[in-house]
C-alpha positions in Angstrom: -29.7 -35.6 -61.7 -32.3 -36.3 -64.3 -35.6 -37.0 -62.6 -37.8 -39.7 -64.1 -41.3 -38.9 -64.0 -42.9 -42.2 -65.5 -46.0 -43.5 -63.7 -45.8 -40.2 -61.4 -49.4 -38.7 -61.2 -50.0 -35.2 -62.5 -52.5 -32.5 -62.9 -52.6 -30.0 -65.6 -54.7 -27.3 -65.2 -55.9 -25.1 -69.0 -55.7 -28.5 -70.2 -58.3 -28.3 -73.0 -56.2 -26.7 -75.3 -52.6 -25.3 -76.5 -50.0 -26.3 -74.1 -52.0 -27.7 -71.5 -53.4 -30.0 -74.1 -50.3 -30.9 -75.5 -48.6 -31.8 -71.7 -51.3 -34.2 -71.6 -50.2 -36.0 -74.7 -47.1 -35.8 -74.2 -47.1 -36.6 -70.7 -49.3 -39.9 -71.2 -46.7 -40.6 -74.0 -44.3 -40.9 -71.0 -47.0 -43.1 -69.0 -47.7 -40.9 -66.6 -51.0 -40.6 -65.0 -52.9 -37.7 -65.2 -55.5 -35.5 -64.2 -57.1 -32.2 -66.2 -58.4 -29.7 -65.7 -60.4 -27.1 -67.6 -63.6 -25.2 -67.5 -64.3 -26.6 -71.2 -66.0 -29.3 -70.3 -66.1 -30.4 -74.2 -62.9 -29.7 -75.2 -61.4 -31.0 -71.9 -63.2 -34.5 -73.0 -62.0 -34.6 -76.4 -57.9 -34.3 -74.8 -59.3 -37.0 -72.2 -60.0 -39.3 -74.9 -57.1 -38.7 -77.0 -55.0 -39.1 -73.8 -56.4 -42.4 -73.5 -55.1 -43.8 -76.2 -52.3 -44.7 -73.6 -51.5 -47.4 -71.1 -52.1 -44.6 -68.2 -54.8 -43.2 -65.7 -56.9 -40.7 -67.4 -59.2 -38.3 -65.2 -61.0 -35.1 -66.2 -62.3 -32.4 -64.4 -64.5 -29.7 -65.2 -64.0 -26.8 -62.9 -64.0 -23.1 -63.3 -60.6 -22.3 -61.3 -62.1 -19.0 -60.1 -64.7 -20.3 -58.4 -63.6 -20.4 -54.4 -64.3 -23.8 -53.7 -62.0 -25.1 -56.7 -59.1 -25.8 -55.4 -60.8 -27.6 -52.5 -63.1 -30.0 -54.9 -59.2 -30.4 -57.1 -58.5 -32.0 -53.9 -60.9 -34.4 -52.9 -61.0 -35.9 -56.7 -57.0 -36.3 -56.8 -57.5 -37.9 -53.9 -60.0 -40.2 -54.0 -59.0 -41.3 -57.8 -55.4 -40.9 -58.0 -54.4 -41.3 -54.2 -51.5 -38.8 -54.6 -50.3 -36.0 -56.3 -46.5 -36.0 -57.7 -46.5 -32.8 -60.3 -48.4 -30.1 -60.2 -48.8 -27.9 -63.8 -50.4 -24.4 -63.4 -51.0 -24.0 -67.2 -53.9 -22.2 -67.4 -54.3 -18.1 -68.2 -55.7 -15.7 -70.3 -54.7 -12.5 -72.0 -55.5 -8.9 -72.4 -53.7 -6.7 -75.2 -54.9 -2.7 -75.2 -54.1 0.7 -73.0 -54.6 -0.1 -69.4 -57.3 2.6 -68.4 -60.2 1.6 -70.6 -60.0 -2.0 -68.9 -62.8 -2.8 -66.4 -62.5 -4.3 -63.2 -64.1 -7.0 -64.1 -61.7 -7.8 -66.9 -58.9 -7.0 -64.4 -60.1 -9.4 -61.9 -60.4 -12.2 -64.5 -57.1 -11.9 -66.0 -55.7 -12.0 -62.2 -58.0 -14.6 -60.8 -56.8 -17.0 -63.7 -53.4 -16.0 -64.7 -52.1 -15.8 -60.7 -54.8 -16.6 -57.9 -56.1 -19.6 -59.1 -52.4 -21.2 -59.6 -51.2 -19.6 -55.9 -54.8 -20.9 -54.1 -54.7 -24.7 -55.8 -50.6 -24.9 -55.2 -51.0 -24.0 -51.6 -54.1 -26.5 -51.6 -52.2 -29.3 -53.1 -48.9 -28.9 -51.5 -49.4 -31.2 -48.7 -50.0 -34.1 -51.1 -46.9 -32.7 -53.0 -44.7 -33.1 -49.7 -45.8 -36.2 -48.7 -43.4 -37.5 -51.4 -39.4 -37.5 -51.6 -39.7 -35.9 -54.8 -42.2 -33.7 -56.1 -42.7 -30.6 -58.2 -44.5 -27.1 -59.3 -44.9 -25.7 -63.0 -45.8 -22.9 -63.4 -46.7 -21.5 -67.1 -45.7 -17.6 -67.1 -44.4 -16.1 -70.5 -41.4 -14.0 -71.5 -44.0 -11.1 -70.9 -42.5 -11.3 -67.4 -38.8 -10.5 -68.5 -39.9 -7.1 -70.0 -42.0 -4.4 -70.3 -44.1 -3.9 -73.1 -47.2 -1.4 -74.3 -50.8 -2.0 -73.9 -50.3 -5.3 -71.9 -49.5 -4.1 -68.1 -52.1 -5.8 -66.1 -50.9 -9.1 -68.6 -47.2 -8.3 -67.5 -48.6 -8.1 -63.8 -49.8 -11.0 -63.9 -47.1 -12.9 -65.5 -44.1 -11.1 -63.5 -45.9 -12.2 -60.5 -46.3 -16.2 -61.8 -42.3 -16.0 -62.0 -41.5 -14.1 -58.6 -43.8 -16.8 -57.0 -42.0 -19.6 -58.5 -38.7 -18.3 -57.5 -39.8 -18.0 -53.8 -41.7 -21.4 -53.4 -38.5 -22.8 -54.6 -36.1 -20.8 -52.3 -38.5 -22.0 -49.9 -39.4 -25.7 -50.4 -36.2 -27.0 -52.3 -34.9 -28.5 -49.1 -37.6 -30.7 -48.5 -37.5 -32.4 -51.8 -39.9 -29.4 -54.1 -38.8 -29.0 -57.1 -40.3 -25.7 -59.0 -39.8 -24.5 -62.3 -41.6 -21.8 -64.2 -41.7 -21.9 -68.2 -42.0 -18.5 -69.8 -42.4 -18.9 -73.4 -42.7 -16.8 -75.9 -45.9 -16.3 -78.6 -47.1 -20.0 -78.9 -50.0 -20.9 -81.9 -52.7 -21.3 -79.4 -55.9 -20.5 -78.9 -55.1 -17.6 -76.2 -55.0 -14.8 -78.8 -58.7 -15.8 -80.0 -60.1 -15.7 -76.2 -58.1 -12.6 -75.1 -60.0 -9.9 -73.5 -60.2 -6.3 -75.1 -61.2 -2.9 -74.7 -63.9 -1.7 -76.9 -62.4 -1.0 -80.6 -59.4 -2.7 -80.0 -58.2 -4.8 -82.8 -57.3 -8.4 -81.6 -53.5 -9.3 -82.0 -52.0 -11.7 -84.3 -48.2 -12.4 -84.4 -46.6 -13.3 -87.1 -45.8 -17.1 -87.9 -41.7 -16.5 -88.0 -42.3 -15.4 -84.0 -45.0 -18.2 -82.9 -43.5 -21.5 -82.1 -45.4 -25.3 -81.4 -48.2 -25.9 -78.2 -45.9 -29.3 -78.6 -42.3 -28.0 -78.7 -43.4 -25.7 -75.7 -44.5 -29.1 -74.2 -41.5 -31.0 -74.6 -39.5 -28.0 -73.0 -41.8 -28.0 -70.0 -41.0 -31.6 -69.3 -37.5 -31.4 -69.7 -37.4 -28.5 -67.3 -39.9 -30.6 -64.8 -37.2 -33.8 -65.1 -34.3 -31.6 -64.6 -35.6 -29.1 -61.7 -34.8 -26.2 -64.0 -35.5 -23.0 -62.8 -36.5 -21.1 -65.8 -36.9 -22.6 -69.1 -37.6 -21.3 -72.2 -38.7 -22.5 -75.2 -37.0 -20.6 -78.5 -33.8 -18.9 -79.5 -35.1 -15.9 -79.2 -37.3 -17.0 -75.5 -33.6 -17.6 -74.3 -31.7 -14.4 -76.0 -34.7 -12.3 -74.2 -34.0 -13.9 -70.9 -30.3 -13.7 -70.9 -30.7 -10.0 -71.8 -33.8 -8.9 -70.0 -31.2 -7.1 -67.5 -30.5 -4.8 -70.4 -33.9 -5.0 -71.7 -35.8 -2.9 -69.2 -33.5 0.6 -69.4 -33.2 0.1 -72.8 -36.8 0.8 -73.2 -37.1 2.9 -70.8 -34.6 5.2 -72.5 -36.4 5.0 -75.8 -39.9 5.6 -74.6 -38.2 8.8 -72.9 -37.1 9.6 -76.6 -40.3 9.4 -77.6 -41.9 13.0 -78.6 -43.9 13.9 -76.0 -47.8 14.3 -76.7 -51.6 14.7 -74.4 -53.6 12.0 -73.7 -57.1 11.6 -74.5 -58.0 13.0 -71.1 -55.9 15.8 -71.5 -57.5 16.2 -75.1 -60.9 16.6 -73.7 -59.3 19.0 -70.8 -58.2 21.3 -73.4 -61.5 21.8 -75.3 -63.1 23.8 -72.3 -65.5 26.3 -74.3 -65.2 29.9 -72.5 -68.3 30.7 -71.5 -69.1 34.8 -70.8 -69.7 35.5 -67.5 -73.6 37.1 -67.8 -74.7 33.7 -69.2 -73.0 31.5 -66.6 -74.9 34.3 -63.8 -78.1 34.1 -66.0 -77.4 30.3 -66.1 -77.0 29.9 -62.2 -79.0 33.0 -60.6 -76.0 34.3 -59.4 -75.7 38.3 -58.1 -75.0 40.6 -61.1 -71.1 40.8 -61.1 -69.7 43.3 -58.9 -72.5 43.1 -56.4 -72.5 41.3 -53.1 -74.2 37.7 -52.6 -76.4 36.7 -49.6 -73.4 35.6 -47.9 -71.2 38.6 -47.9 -68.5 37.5 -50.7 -67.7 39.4 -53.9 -68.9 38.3 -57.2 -66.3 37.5 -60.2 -66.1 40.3 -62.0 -64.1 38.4 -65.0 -65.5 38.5 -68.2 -65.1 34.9 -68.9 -64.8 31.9 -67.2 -64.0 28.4 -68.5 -67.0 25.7 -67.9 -65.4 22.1 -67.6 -66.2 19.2 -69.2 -69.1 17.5 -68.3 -67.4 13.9 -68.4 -66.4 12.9 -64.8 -63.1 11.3 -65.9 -61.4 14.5 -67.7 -62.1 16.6 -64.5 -58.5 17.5 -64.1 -57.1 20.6 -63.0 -56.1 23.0 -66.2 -53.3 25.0 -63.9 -52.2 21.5 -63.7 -51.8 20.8 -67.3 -49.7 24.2 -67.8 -47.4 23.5 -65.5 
């Protein structure tokens, strides 16, 4: 049964731009009242305004979502100008496209404070005012990134497959008492997420090509239609849905091919592999060691090896080289 969500309250969260922004319009469109949220505190108050335009309840909020007390001070505003709380939109994220070991841990702990925590810490905030209805319901924003695996995107893909596995349990979960939860996973939308994305150092930022990019707005319009019909997942494309009906296939399909792959080192084992030999009489002469042959101070043998291999000096290439022929 179709679900009407006029004169519902709301709050949108990324709602400053790309499909947060255009769930606002489109959700004040359908006069219902909402409440955004966004760390822009201009851009969030240019979609406030534009929202306005509309015969609805309007409130911004600017809030960095990683910040611990967020979710509490999301709270006390909903509830002291909206009174209630009947959908809850977890829209906002960020990206990351390169290899996954040059990333830092402060780049990994963004991307996973506002891609996953932020949405799990303000849902489980805000689901007592959820439950105090008949009817409620969670959206959460994922992407098709969490029906496959791809290259140089993995903590992305973390972050992404775990938006989806956490909408599938809260709505195993809460469905009896009246929860609806739905997650969108869309595919490459024109939005302002490839601009912001974090990257390694020397990677080129990512653009795809117009033919794969869809709409902020047709993505909206999909998002509401899955939020008025409970629908579990919901893409937004052709494609989105071809990708979703055959991510099943997807997975050891690529999995084969990358095994098909020529096999070649990695930069750390590059490095490994340019050990310089040193001679022996300049790594004693180097260290002070006992002439080979001889006896040190503590009763052990000498090499008496011509050669011996000095490692690398960086820390992170330290690996064995028996390892590396095995």
């Amino acid at each position: 049964m179709k679900w009407k969500v006029e004169r519902k309250c709301a709050i949108i969260t990324g709602a400053a731009s790309g499909i947060g922004r255009a769930l606002a319009l489109e959700l004040t469109r359908r006069n219902v009242h909402v409440c955004l949220v966004d760390r822009d505190a201009d851009k969030l108050q240019a979609t406030a305004t534009a929202c306005r335009q509309f015969d609805v309840l309007v409130e911004d909020f600017a809030v960095d979502l990683t910040e611990p007390d967020a979710p509490a001070r999301i709270y006390q505003h909903v509830l002291s100008t909206m009174g209630g709380l009947d959908v809850l939109i977890n829209n906002a994220g960020v990206g990351y496209y390169g290899s996954f070991e040059p990333m830092s841990a402060e780049q990994i702990e963004t991307l996973l404070s506002v891609n996953l925590k932020s949405a799990l810490k303000l849902t489980n905030t805000l689901l007592p005012l959820l439950l105090q209805n008949e009817r409620a319901h969670v959206q959460n924003v994922s992407s098709i990134y969490a029906m496959f695996p791809t290259r140089r995107s993995a903590a992305y893909h973390a972050s992404k497959y775990g938006m989806l596995g956490f909408s599938l349990a809260l709505r195993a979960e809460y469905a009896r008492y009246g929860l609806g939860v739905s997650c969108l996973c869309p595919g490459f939308v024109r939005t302002e997420l490839f601009d912001n994305m974090l990257l390694p150092e020397r990677q080129r930022r990512p653009a795809p090509p117009d033919w794969l990019t869809t709409s902020p707005e047709r993505a909206a319009k999909r998002a509401v239609r899955a939020i008025q019909r409970n629908q579990r997942i919901a893409t937004v494309t052709w494609l989105d849905w071809a990708i979703h009906r055959c991510s099943w296939l997807a997975t050891p399909l690529l999995d084969l091919l990358n095994g098909l792959e020529r096999r070649r080192p990695h930069e750390f084992a590059k490095r490994q592999l340019k050990q310089i030999p040193m001679p022996l009489d300049e790594v004693i002469e180097k260290e002070g060691l006992p002439p080979a042959g001889q006896h040190a101070s503590n009763g052990e043998a000498c090499p008496a090896t011509s050669q011996v291999t000095v490692a690398p000096t960086n820390p992170t290439s330290a690996v064995s080289p028996d390892r590396d022929r095995e």
